[in-house]
C-alpha positions in Angstrom: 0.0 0.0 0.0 0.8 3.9 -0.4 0.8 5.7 2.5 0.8 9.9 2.0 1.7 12.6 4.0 2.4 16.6 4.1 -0.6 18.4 2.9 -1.9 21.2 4.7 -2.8 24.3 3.9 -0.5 27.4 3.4 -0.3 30.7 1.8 0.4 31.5 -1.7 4.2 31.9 -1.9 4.3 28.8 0.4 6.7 25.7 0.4 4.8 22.2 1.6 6.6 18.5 0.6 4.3 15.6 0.3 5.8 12.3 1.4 4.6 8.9 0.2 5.7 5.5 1.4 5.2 2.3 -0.2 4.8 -0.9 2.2 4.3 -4.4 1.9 6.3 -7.4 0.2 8.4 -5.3 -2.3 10.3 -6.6 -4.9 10.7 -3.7 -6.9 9.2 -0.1 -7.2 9.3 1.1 -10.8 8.4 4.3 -11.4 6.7 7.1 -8.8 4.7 9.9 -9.3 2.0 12.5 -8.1 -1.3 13.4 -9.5 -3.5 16.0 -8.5 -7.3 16.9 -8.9 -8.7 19.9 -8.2 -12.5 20.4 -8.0 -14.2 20.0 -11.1 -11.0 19.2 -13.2 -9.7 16.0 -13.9 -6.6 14.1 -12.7 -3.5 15.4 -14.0 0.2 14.2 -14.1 2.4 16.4 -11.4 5.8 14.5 -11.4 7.0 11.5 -12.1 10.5 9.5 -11.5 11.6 6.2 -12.8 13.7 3.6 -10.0 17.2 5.3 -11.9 15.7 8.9 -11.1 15.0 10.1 -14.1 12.2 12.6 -13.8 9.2 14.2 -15.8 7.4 17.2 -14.3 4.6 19.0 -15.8 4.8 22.7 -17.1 2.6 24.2 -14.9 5.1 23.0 -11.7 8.3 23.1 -13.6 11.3 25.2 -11.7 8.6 25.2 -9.0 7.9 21.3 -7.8 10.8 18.4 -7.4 10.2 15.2 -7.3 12.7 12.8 -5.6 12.9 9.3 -4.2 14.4 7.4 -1.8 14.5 3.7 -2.7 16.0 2.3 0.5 12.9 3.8 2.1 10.3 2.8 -0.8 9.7 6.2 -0.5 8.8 9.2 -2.9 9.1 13.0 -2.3 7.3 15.9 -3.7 8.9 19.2 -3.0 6.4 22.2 -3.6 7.8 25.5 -3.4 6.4 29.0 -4.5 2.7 27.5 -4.4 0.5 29.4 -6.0 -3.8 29.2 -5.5 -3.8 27.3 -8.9 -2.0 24.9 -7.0 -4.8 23.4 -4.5 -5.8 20.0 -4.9 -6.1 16.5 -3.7 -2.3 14.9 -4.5 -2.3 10.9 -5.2 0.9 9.3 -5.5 1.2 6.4 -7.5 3.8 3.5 -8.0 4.5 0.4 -10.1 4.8 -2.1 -7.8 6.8 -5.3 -8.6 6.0 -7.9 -6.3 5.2 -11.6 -7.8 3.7 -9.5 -10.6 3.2 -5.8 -11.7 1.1 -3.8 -9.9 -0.3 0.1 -10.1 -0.9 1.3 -6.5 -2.3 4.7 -5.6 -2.8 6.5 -2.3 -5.5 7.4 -0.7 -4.8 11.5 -1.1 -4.0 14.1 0.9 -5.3 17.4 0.5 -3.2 20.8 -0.4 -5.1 23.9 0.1 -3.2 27.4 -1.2 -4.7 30.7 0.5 -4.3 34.0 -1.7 
């Protein structure tokens, strides 16, 4: 399972990082990301990072977000910085899970609120 934290809410201009853990009888964690929804809009790719760290980070959070992981830990990092109202939404991380076969985990979400 995926296990979030970090949300909160803060003010525009704000730094927060979101923290997800991944738990359970792990072979292998492919790749990691974060999603977010915001009301009304459908889910949309934040970051993502393979197992050898190479990362993909959408537009709208490039020179803004970082993504990182720790794979002793199983563990994926979102570093927010200079949030901006635009920014508030519920964050899901996902992984690929390797285990006895592949599978495509989310969390359960964790809520980022950004006050103007």
């Amino acid at each position: 399972q995926l296990v979030e934290s970090g949300g909160g809410l803060v003010q525009s201009g704000g730094s927060l990082t979101l923290s997800c853990a991944a738990s359970g009888s792990i072979f292998r964690i492919n790749a990691m990301g974060w999603y977010r929804q915001a009301p009304g809009k459908q889910r949309e790719l934040v970051a993502v990072i393979t197992s050898g760290a190479r990362t993909n980070v959408a537009d709208s959070v490039k020179g803004r977000f970082t993504i990182s992981r720790d794979n002793a830990k199983n563990t994926v990092y979102l570093q927010m910085n200079s949030l901006k109202p635009e920014d508030t939404a519920v964050y899901y991380c996902n992984a690929e899970v390797v285990t006895t076969r592949v599978y495509d985990y989310w969390g359960q979400g964790t809520q980022v609120t950004i006050s103007s």
